[in-house]
C-alpha positions in Angstrom: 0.0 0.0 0.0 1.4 3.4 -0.9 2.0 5.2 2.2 2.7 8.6 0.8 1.1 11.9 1.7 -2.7 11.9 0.5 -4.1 15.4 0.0 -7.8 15.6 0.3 -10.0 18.8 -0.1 -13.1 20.1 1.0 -15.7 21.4 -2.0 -18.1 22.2 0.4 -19.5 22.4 3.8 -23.5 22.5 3.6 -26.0 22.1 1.1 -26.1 25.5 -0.4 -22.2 26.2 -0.5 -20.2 28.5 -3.1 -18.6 26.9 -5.9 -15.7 28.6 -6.9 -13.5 27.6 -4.2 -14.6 23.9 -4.9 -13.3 24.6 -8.5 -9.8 26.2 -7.6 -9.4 23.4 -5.5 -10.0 21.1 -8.4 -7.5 22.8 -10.7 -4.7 24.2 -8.6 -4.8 21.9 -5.3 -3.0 19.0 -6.4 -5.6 16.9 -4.9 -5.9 12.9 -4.7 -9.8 13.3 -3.3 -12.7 16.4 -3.3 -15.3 16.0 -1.2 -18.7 17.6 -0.8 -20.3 17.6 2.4 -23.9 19.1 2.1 -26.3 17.7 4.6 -27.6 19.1 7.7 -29.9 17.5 10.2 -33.1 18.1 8.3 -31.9 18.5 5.3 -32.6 15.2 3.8 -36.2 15.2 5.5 -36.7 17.6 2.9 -35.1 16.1 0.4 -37.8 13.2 1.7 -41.1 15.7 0.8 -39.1 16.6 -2.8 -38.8 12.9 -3.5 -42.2 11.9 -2.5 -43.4 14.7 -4.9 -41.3 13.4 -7.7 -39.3 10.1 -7.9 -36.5 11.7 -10.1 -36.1 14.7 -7.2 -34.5 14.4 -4.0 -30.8 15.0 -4.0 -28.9 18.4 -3.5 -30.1 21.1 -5.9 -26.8 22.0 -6.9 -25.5 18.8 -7.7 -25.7 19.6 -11.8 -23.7 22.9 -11.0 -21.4 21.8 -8.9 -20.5 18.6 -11.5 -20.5 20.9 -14.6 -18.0 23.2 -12.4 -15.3 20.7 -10.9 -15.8 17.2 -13.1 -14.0 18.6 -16.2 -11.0 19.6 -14.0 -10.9 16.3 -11.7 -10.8 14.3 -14.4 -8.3 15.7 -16.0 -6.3 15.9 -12.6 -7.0 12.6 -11.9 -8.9 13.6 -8.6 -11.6 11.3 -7.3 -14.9 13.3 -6.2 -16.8 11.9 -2.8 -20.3 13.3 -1.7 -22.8 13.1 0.0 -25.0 15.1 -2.4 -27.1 11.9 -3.1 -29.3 13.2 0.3 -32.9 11.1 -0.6 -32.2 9.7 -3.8 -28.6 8.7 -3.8 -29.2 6.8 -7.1 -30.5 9.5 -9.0 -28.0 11.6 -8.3 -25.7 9.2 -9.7 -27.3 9.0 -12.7 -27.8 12.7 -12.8 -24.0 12.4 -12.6 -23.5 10.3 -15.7 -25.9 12.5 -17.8 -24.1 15.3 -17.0 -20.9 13.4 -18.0 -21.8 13.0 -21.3 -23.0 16.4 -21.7 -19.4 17.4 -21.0 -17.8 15.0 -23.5 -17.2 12.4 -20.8 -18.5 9.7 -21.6 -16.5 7.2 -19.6 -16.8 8.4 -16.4 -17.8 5.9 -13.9 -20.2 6.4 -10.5 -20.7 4.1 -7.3 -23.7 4.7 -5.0 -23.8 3.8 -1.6 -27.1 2.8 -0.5 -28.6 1.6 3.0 -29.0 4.7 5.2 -32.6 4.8 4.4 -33.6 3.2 7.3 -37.6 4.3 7.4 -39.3 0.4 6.9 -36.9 -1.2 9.6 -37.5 1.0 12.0 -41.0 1.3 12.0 -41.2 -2.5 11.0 -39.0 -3.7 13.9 -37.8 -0.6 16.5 -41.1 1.4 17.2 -40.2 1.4 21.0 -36.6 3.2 20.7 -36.2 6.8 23.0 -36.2 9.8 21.0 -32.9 11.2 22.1 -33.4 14.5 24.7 -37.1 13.7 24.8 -39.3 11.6 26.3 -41.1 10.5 23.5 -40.5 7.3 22.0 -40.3 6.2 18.1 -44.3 4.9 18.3 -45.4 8.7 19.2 -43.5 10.0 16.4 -45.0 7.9 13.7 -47.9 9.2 12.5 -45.7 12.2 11.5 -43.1 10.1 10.4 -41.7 11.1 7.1 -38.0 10.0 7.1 -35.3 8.0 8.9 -32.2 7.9 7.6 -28.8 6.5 9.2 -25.1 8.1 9.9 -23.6 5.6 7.8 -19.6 5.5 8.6 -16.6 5.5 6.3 -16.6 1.3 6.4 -19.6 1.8 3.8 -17.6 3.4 1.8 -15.0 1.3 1.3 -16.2 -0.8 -1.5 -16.9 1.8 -3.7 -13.3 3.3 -3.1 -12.0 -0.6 -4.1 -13.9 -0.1 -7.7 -12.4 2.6 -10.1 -15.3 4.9 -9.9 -14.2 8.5 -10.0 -17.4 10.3 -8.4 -18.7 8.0 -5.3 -22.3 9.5 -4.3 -23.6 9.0 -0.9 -27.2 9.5 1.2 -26.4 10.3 4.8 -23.3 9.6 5.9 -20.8 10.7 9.5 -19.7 14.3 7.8 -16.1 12.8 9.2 -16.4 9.6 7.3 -16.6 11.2 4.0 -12.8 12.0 4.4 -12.0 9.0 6.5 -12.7 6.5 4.3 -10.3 7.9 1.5 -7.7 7.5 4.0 -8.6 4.4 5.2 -8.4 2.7 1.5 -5.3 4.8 0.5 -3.4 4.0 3.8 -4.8 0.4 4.6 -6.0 1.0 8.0 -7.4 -2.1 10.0 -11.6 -1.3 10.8 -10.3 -1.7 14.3 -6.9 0.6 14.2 -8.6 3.2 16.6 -5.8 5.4 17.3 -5.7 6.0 13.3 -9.1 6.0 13.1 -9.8 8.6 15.7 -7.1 10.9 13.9 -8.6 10.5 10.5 -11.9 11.7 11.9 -10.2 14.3 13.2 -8.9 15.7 9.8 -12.4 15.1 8.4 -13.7 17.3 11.3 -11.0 19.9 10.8 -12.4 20.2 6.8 -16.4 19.4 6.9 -17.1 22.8 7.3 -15.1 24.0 4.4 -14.5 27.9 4.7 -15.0 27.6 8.4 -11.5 27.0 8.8 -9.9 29.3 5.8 -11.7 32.6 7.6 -15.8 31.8 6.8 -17.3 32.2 10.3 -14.5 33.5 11.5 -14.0 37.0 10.9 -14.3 39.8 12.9 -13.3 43.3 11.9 -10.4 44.8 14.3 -10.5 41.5 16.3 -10.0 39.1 13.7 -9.3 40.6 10.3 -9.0 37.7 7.3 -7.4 38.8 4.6 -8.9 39.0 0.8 -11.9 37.5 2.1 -14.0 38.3 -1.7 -11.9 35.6 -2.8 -12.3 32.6 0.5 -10.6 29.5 -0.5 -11.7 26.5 0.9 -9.1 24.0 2.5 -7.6 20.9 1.8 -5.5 18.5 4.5 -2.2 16.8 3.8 -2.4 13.6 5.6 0.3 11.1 6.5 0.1 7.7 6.5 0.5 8.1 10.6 -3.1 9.9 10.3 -0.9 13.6 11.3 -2.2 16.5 9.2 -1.2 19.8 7.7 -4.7 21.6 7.1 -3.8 24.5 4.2 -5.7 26.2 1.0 -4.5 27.0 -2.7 -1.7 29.1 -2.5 -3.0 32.9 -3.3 -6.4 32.2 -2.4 -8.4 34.5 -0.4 -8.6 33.8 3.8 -6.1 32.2 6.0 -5.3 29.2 7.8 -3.9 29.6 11.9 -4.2 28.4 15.1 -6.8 30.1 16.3 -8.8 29.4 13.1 -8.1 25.9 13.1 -9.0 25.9 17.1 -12.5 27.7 16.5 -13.7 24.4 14.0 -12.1 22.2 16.3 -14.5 23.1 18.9 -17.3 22.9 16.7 -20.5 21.2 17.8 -18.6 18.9 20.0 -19.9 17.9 23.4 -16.9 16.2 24.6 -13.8 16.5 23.2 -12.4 13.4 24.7 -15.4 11.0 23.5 -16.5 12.3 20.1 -19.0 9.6 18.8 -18.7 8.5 15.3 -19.6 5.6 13.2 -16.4 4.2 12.6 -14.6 5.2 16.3 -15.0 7.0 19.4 -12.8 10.3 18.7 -10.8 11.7 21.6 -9.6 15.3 20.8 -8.4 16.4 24.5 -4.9 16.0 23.5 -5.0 17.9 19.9 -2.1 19.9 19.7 -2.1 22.7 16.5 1.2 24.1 15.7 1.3 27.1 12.8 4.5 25.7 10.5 4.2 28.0 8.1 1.9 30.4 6.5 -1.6 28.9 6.3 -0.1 25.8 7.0 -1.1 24.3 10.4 -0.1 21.0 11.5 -2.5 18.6 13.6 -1.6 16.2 15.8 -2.4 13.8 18.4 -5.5 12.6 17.7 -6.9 9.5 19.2 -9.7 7.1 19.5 -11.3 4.1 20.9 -13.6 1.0 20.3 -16.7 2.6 18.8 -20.5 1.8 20.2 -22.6 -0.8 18.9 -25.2 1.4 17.7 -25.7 4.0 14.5 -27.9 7.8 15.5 -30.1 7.9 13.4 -31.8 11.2 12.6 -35.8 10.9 11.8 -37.6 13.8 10.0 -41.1 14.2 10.8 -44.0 17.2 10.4 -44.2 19.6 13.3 -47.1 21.7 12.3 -46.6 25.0 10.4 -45.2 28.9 10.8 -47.5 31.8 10.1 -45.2 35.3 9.8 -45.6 38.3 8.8 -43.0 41.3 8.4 -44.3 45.4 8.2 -41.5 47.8 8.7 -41.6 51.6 10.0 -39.1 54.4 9.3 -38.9 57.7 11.0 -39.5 59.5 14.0 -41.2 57.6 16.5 -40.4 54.4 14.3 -39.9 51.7 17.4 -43.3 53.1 19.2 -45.1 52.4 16.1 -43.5 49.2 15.5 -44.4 48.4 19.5 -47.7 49.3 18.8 -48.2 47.4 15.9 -47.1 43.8 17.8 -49.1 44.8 20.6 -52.1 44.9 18.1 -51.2 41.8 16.2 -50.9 40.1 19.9 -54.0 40.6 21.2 -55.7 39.9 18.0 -54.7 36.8 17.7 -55.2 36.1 21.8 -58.7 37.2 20.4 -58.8 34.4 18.3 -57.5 31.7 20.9 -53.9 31.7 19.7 -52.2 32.3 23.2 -51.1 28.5 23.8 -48.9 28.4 20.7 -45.3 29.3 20.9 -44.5 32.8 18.9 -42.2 35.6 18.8 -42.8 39.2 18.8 -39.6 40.9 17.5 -38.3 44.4 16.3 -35.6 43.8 14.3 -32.6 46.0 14.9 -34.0 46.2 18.5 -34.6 42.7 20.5 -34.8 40.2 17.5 -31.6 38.7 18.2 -30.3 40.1 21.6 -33.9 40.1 23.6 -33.5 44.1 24.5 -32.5 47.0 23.1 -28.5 47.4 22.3 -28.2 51.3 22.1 -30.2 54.0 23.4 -30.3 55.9 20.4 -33.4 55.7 18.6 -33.2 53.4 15.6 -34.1 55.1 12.4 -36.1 52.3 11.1 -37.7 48.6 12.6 -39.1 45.8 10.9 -41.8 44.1 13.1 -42.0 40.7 12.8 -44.7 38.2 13.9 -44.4 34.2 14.1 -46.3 31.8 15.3 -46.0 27.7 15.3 -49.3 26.4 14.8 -51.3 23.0 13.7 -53.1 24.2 10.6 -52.2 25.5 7.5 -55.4 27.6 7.6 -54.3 28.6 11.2 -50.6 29.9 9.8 -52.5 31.4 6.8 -54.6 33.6 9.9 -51.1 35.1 11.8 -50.0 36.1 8.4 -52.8 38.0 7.6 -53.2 39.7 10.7 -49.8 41.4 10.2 -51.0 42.1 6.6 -53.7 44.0 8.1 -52.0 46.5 9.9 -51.8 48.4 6.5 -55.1 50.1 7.1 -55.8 48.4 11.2 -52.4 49.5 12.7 -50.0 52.2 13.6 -49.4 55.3 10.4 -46.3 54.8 7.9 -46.5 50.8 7.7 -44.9 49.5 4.9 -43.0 46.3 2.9 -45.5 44.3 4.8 -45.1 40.5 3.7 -46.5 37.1 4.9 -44.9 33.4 4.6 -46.9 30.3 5.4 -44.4 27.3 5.5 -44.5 23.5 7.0 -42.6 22.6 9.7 -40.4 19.8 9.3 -38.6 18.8 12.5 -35.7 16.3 12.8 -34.8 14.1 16.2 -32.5 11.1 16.6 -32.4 7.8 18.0 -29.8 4.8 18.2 -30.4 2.0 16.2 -28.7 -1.1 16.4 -25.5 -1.2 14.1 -26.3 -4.8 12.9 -29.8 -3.7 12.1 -28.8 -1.6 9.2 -27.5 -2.9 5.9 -25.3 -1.2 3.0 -24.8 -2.4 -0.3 -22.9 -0.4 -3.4 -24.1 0.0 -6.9 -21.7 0.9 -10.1 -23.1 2.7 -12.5 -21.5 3.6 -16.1 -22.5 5.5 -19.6 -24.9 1.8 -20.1 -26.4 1.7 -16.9 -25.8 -0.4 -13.9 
């Protein structure tokens, strides 16, 4: 097994990420792997509704721009693209993948699917009495509402498709880590069971899931914590030793930076406990990380560690929560936050009129309490926005709160204007922990005739 450096890059970090980075990376970062990380928690819940509405829809929406973007260029570098931008309909979006192929002149281009993570039937079939985590609801409650169920799948499902010559390797929901563990683990050799490796490679993959997060996105903070050339962010790529040590760097002349202290900030990224990080594949121990700047934007990562990992998967389940009414008037001027007061005063005890006072809402002023809950200068602000939202059963019921904002054009406080209303589902995720055995993975190749 060749036990040279492997350099793996990060394309994206959520669903709706910018491109251009993804395609310098493709061109000038020297790459062995890209990978696209774009699901959130509910994410694919909604990928869930867009499939049941169409059996061609359901995987990311920018899967055909992103391809058109970076496939030319991998190709030709001889870079293998991983992704999780499958979401609902991981087949699909592999065929999706070979029609845009051969749109591009590429006809040859090969694409392995990973399937299994579409948990849904098993659960319901067979694990109806499982806790909803941080609730005390169990699965049963849930499943009238039910409308997904879908699996962190770990880098071991992976692995098959990395032992066939596919260059693109589309995934449904998979451990944001495992997407760049599993590279490592097929380019390196490491044993299912080599935890200390193990918990470093997860490491590196949390270091790069969040893409710009570590080059300066999220980061910056005029006068405290200036990035440079940030127009041009470049998203970061890790060079990783066969030991499972990292450098974490970008494209050279790209926009942003790469240091300590931003490498330290994603780090600490939605992590509980940095000793026992819980992944698919390992139980991650970050407490004795150390991050050393060796150069500029190159920051090396080691000691990383892990242990035996758990013998069951989370699971994230998407079901529907009711829906949001809200409306949105605004108010310039003298005398602008009275007015907007007045108006969610009015809107308030119109709808206590109509028996809404059980359901959770907010009554906000933006650019007075909307984010920070009081008012964060004396001055008076030159304009507010009033905004109105309410979580409630019905449709018809969202439809109502809407309205009554709408109304204060000619029932509410002089100068209202802008007013608009939004009517939207609510689609909620929880987790449980299924049993690892429970849940079954198989890989499907796919090439210019098919399967």
């Amino acid at each position: 097994m060749d036990n040279s450096t492997l350099r793996i890059g990060a394309g994206a970090g959520y669903a709706g990420d910018r491109i251009p980075p993804a395609l310098e990376l493709a061109e000038k970062g020297q790459l062995d792997y890209l990978v696209f990380e774009c699901l959130a928690e509910r994410t694919i819940a909604l990928a869930q509704l867009e499939r049941s509405k169409d059996p061609a829809a359901g995987f990311d929406p920018l899967l055909q721009a992103r391809m058109e973007a970076v496939l030319p260029a991998c190709i030709r570098q001889g870079v293998r693209i991983i992704s999780n931008m499958g979401a609902a309909n991981p087949l699909q979006a592999g065929h999706a993948v070979l029609a845009i192929a051969r749109e591009l002149g590429l006809p040859q281009i090969k694409v392995a699917v990973v399937l299994g993570d579409d948990v849904l039937t098993t659960l319901t079939a067979n694990h109806l009495s499982l806790p909803v985590l941080e609730s005390k609801q169990t699965l049963a409650e849930l499943q009238p509402q039910l409308i997904s169920a879908n699996a962190y799948l770990g880098a071991e499902a992976l692995l098959p498709a990395l032992q066939s010559d596919a260059q693109v390797i589309i995934t449904g929901r998979v451990a944001d880590p495992a997407l760049f563990l599993a590279p490592l683990m097929h380019h390196f050799g490491w044993a299912l069971d080599d935890w200390p490796r193990l918990g470093k490679g997860v490491l590196v993959g949390h270091l790069l899931e969040c893409a710009a997060q570590i080059t300066g996105g999220y980061f910056a903070d005029p006068g405290y914590k200036d990035v440079p050339y940030m127009a041009r962010l470049g998203f970061p790529l890790a060079e990783v030793s066969a030991s499972g040590d990292a450098v974490i760097t970008k494209v050279a002349g790209s926009g942003g930076c790469v240091t300590v202290a931003t490498c330290t900030e994603q780090l600490l990224y939605e992590i509980e406990n940095p000793a026992r990080y819980l992944q698919p594949d390992v139980v991650a121990d970050f407490s004795q990380v150390q991050l050393t700047q060796i150069g500029p934007d190159r920051v090396q990562v080691t000691g990383g560690k892990g242990s035996p990992r758990t013998d069951t998967l989370k699971v994230t389940v998407g079901y529907r929560d009711g829906f949001i009414g809200e409306g949105q008037i605004s108010y310039a001027g003298p005398g602008a936050q009275a007015r907007g007061q007045l108006a969610l005063d009015l809107v308030r005890a119109r709808l206590a009129d109509a028996g809404y006072n059980e359901y959770q809402g907010r009554y906000d002023l933006i650019g007075v309490n909307a984010i920070a809950g009081g008012p964060i200068t004396p001055t008076e602000p030159a304009e507010v926005r009033a905004r109105v939202a309410l979580r409630v059963p019905t449709q018809r019921q969202a439809q109502h709160v809407a309205h009554e904002v709408e109304a204060l054009y000619l029932n509410g406080p002089a100068g209202g204007g802008g007013a608009t209303r939004a009517v939207r589902e609510v689609i909620a995720a929880a987790a449980v922990l299924m049993p690892r055995d429970a849940v079954h993975t198989s890989t499907v190749l796919l090439n210019a005739e098919g399967l």
